[in-house]
C-alpha positions in Angstrom: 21.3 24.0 -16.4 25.0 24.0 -14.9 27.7 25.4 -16.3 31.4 25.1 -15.7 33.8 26.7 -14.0 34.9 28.8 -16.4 30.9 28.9 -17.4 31.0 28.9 -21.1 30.4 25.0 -21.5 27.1 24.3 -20.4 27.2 20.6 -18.3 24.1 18.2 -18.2 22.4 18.3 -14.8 23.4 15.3 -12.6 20.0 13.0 -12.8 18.2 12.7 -9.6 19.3 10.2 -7.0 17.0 6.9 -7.0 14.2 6.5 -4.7 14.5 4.5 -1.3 13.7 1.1 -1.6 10.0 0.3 -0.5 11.1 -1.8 2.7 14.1 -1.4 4.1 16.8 -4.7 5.1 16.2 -3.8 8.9 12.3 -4.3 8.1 13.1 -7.8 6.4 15.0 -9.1 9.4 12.5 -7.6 12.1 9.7 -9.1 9.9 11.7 -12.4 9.5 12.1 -13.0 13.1 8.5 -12.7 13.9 8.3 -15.9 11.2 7.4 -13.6 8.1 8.6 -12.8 4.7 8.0 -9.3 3.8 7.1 -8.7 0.3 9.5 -6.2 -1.5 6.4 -4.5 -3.6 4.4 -2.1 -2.4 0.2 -2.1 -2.4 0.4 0.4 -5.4 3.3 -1.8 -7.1 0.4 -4.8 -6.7 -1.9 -2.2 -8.1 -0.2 -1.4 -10.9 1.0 -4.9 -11.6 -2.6 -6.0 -11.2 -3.9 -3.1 -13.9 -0.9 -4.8 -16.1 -2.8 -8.4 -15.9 -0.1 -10.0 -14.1 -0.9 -12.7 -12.1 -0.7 -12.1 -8.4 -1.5 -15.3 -6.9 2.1 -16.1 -5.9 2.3 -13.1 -3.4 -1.2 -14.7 -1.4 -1.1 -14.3 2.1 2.0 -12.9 2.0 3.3 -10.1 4.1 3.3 -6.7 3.1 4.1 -3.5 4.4 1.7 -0.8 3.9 2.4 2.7 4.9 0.3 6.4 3.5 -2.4 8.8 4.6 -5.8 6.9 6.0 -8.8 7.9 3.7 -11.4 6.5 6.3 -12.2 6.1 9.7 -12.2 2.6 10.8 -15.2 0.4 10.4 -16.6 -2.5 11.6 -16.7 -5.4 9.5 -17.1 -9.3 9.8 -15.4 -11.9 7.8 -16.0 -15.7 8.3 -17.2 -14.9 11.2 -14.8 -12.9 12.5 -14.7 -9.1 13.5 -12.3 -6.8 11.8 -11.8 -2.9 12.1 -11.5 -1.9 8.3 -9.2 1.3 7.6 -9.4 3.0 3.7 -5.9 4.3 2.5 -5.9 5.6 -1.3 -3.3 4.7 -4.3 -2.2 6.6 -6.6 -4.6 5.8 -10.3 -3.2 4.0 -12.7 -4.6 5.1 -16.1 -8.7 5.4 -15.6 -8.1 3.1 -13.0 -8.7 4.4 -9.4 -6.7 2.1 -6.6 -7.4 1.8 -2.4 -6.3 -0.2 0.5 -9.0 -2.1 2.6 -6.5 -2.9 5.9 -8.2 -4.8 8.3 -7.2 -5.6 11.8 -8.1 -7.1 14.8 -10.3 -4.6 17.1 -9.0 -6.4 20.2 -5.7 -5.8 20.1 -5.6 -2.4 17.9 -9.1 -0.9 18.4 -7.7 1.2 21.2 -5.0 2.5 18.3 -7.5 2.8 15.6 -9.9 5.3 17.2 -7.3 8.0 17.1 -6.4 8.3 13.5 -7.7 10.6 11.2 -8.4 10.7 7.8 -5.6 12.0 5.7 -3.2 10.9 9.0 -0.4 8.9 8.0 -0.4 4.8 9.3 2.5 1.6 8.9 1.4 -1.5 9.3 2.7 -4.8 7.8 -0.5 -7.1 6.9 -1.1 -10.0 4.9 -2.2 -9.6 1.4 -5.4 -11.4 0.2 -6.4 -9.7 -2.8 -7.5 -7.1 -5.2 -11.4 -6.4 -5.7 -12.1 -5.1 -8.9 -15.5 -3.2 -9.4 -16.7 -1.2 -12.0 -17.5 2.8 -10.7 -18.6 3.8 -14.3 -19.9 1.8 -17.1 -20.5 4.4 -19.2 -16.5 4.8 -19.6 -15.2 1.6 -18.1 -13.8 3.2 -14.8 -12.6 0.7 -12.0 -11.9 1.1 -8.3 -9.2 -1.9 -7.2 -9.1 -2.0 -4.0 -6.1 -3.9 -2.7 -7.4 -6.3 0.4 -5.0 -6.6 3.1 -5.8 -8.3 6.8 -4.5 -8.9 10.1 -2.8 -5.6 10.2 -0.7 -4.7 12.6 0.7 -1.6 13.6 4.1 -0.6 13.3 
């Protein structure tokens, strides 16, 4: 509580300043020159919009920047035939639901990079969004893991 100056009228606290914005205008134009359009939402704004049942197919292989603490190391995996290192980053849940990143990148160009971070490390990257698996962890009280699918990652 604040009170005034003469501190017999009690004054509503000032309410707290909004968050930063997700991506930042510098991030859009560095992002726009390479050829891409960033996405304004966040993975856990996807998340939560997918755990709304909105349809995400407009934002399809579209650029996003993803950015918190690595939950895994990286892992090998192959997709159409092509090999990817696989790094686990973890949402916040939204209602029963629990939420995770799958960023995948290519192990030529940022194997060397990928080696080094730890779980619970912090890692940026802008990646392509592909989208969300949804799987069932507990039938017995309808819990889901979403993992948001983002590839060719790269580093920032």
């Amino acid at each position: 509580m604040i009170f005034s100056k003469d501190k017999k009228h009690k004054m509503a606290a000032p309410p707290p300043p909004p968050p930063p914005p997700w991506v930042t205008i510098d991030e859009i134009e560095q992002q726009k020159k390479l050829g891409r359009n960033l996405l304004i939402y966040s993975p856990q704004n996807l998340f939560s919009m997918f755990e709304g049942n909105e349809d995400l197919s407009v934002f399809v292989n579209r650029w996003i920047k993803v950015d918190g603490k690595t939950n895994t190391v990286p892992a090998s995996e192959t997709v159409k035939n092509k090999e990817y290192y696989k790094v686990g980053l973890q949402l916040e849940p939204v209602g029963w639901n629990r939420g995770a990143i799958a960023a995948s990148f290519d192990p030529k160009k940022w194997g060397d990079s990928l080696i080094r971070i730890k779980p619970g490390e912090s890692m940026r990257a802008v990646c392509q969004f592909t989208a969300i698996d949804h799987k069932q962890i507990s039938p017995s009280y309808s819990m889901y893991i979403d993992t948001v699918i983002v590839r060719d990652c790269e580093l920032q």
